[in-house]
C-alpha positions as CSV (number, residue, x, y, z in Angstrom):
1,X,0.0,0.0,0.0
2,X,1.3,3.4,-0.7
3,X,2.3,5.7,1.6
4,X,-0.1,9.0,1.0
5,X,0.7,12.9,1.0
6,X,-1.2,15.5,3.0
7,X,-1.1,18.8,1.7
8,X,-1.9,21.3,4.7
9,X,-1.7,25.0,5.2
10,X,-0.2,27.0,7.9
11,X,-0.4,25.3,10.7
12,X,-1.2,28.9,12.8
13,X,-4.1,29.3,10.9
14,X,-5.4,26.5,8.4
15,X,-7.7,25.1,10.8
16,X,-9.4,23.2,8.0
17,X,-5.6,21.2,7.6
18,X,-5.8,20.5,11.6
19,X,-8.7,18.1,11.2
20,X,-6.9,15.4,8.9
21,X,-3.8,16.0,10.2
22,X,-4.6,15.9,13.9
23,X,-6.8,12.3,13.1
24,X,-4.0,10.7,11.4
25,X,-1.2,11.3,13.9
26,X,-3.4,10.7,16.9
27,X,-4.7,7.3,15.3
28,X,-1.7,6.1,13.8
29,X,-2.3,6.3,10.1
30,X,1.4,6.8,7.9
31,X,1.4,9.9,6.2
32,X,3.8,12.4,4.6
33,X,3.5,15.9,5.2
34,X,3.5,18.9,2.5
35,X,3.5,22.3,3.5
36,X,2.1,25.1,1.2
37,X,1.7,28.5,3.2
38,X,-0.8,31.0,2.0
39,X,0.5,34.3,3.2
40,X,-0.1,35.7,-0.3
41,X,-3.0,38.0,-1.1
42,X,-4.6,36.4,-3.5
43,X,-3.7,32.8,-2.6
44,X,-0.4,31.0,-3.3
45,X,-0.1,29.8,-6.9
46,X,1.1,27.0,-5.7
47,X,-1.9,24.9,-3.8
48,X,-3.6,25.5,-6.8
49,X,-1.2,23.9,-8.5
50,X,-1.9,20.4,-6.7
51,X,-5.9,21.5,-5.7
52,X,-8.2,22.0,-8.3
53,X,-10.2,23.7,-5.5
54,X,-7.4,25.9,-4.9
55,X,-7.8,25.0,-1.1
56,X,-6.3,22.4,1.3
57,X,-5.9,20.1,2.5
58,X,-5.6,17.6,-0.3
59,X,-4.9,14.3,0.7
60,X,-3.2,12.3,-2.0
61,X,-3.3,8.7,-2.5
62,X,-1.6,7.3,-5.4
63,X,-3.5,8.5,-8.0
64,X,-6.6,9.5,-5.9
65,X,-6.8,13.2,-4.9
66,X,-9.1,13.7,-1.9
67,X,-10.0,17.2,-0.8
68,X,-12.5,19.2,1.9
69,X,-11.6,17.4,5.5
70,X,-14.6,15.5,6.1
71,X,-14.2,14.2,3.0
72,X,-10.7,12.7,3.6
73,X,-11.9,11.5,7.2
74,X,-14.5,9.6,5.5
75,X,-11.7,8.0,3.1
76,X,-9.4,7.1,5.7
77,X,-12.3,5.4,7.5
78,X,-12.7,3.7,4.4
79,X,-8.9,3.0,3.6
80,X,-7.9,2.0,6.8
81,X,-10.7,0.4,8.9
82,X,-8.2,-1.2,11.3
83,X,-7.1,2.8,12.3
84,X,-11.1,3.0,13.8
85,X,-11.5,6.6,12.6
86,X,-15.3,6.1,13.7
87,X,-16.8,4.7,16.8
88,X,-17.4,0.9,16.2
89,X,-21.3,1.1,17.4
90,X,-23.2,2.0,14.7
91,X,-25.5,4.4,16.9
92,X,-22.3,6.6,18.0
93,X,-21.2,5.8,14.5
94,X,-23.9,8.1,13.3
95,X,-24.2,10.2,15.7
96,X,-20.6,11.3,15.2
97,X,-21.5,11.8,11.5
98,X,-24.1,14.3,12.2
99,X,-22.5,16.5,14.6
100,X,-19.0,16.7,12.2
101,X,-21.1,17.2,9.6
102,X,-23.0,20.2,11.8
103,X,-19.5,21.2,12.4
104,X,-18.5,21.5,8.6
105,X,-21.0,23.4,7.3
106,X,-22.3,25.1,10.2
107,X,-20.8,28.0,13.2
108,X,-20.8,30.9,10.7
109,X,-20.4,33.7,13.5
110,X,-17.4,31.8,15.1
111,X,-15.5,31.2,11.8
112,X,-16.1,34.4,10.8
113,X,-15.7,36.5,14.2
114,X,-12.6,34.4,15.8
115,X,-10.5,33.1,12.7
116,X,-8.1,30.4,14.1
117,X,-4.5,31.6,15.0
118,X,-2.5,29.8,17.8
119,X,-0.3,33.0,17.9
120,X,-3.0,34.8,19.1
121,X,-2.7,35.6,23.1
122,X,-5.5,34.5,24.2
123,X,-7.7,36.9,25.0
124,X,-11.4,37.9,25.7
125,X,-13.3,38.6,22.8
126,X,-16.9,39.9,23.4
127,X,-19.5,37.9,22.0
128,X,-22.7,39.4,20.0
129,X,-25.8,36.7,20.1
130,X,-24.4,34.8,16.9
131,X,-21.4,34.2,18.3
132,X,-22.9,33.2,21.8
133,X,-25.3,31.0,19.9
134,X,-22.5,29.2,18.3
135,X,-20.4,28.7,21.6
136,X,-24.0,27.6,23.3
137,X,-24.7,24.8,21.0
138,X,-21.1,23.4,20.6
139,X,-21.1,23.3,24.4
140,X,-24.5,21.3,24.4
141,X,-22.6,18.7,22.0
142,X,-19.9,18.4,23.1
143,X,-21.6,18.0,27.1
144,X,-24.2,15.7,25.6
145,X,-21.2,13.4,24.3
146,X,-19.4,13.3,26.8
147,X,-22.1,12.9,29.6
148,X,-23.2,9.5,27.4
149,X,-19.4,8.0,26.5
150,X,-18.0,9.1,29.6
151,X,-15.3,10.7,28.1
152,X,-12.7,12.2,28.1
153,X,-13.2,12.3,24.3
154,X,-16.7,13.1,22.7
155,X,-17.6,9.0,22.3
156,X,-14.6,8.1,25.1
157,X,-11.4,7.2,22.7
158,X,-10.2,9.4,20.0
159,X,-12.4,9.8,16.8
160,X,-13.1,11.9,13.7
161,X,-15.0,13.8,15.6
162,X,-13.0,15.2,17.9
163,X,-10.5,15.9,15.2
164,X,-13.4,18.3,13.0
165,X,-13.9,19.9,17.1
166,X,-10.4,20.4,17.6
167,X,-10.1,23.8,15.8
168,X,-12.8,24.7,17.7
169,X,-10.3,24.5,21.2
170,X,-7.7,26.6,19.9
171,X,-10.1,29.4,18.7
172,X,-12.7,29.3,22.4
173,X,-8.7,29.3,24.0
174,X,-7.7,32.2,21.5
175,X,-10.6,34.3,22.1
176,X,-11.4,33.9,25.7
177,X,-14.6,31.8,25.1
178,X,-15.6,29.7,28.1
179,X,-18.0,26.6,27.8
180,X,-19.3,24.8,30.9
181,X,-17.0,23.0,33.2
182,X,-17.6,20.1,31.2
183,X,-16.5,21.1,27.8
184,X,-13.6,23.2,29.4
185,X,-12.5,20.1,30.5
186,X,-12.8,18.2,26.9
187,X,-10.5,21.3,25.5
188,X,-8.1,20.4,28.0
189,X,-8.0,16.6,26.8
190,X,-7.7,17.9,23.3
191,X,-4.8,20.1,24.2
192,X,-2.5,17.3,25.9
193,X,-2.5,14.8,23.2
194,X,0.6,14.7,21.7
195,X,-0.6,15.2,18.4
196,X,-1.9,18.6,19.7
197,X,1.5,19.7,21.2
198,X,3.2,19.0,18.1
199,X,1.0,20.9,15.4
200,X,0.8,23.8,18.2
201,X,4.6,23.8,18.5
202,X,5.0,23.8,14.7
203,X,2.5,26.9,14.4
204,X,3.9,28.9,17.1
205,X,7.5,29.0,15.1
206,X,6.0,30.0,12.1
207,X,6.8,33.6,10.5
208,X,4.1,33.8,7.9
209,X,1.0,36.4,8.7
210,X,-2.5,36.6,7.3
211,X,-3.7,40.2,8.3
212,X,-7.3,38.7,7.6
213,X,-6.5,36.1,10.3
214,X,-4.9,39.1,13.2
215,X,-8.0,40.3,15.0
């Protein structure tokens, strides 16, 4: 089997990059890392040069080109069913698909309002009621999981969901947002896997800036 590429962005702000990357090193799945920053304007030439999209990440798997994060979770899951990228039971199973899913295309005040950026000290950013509305129903998810599995990961062991959440701990850190005591203590096992430590080193030591990213 051949070993596959993942494309990423910045790892201080390509949050969308995170999610593959984070589930692959956390569950073990061999992959080689490609860097493309995007501190240019109007994008750099060169992810479009690999993307048709003009976007990563891009997994690459021989001659299969997967892009959009879900998507490649959904094709690792696929590819390597041993790596258990979703719960085994086939009721968590599904569950975890809805609320990634809800994470994907979904949270348009946060995205928008807190951009991610791990250089960012962290600091309290007021919330209108979009943004409040977003931080109140990730916190009922991410308590409702946790309060059924037990924790300390959404369904108890590490899965694709908690890799598409995992953004969402570096921006509630970055901007001062604080969940419940339960969900503040889900960030906090998101934030000591080693996986974590080592994307968050990486992105600290990087030079590049987005000014759209600096709020």
């Amino acid at each position: 089997m051949s070993e596959m590429t993942l494309v990423i962005g910045n790892k201080n702000y390509s949050s969308w990059s995170l999610r593959p990357w984070i589930a692959m090193k956390t569950l073990g799945i061999d992959f080689r890392e490609t860097l493309i920053p995007f501190d240019f304007e109007s994008g750099n030439p060169a992810i479009k040069a690999v993307s048709a999209s003009g976007k990563v990440p891009m997994l690459i798997d021989g001659d299969v080109k997967i892009w959009e994060s879900l998507a490649i979770l959904e094709y690792l899951a696929e590819r390597c069913p041993e790596h258990h990228v979703w719960p085994a039971d086939a009721a968590s199973r599904a569950e975890a698909r809805s609320v990634s899913s809800e994470m994907a295309t979904g949270f348009f005040a946060l995205r928008g309002q807190c951009p991610f950026n791990l250089h960012r000290k962290p600091s309290l950013l007021p919330a209108d009621a979009a943004l409040a509305a977003d931080v109140a129903r990730i916190d009922a998810i991410w308590s409702s999981l946790l309060e059924k599995s037990g924790g300390p990961l959404l369904f108890g062991t590490f899965s694709a969901a908690d890799a598409m959440f995992a953004p969402v701990v570096g921006r509630f850190r970055s901007y001062g947002l604080t969940p419940s005591a339960t969900a503040a203590r889900y960030m906090e096992a998101i934030t000591v896997l080693p996986a974590w430590k080592e994307w968050e080193t990486a992105a600290l030591a990087e030079i590049w800036l987005v000014a759209a990213s600096e709020i």
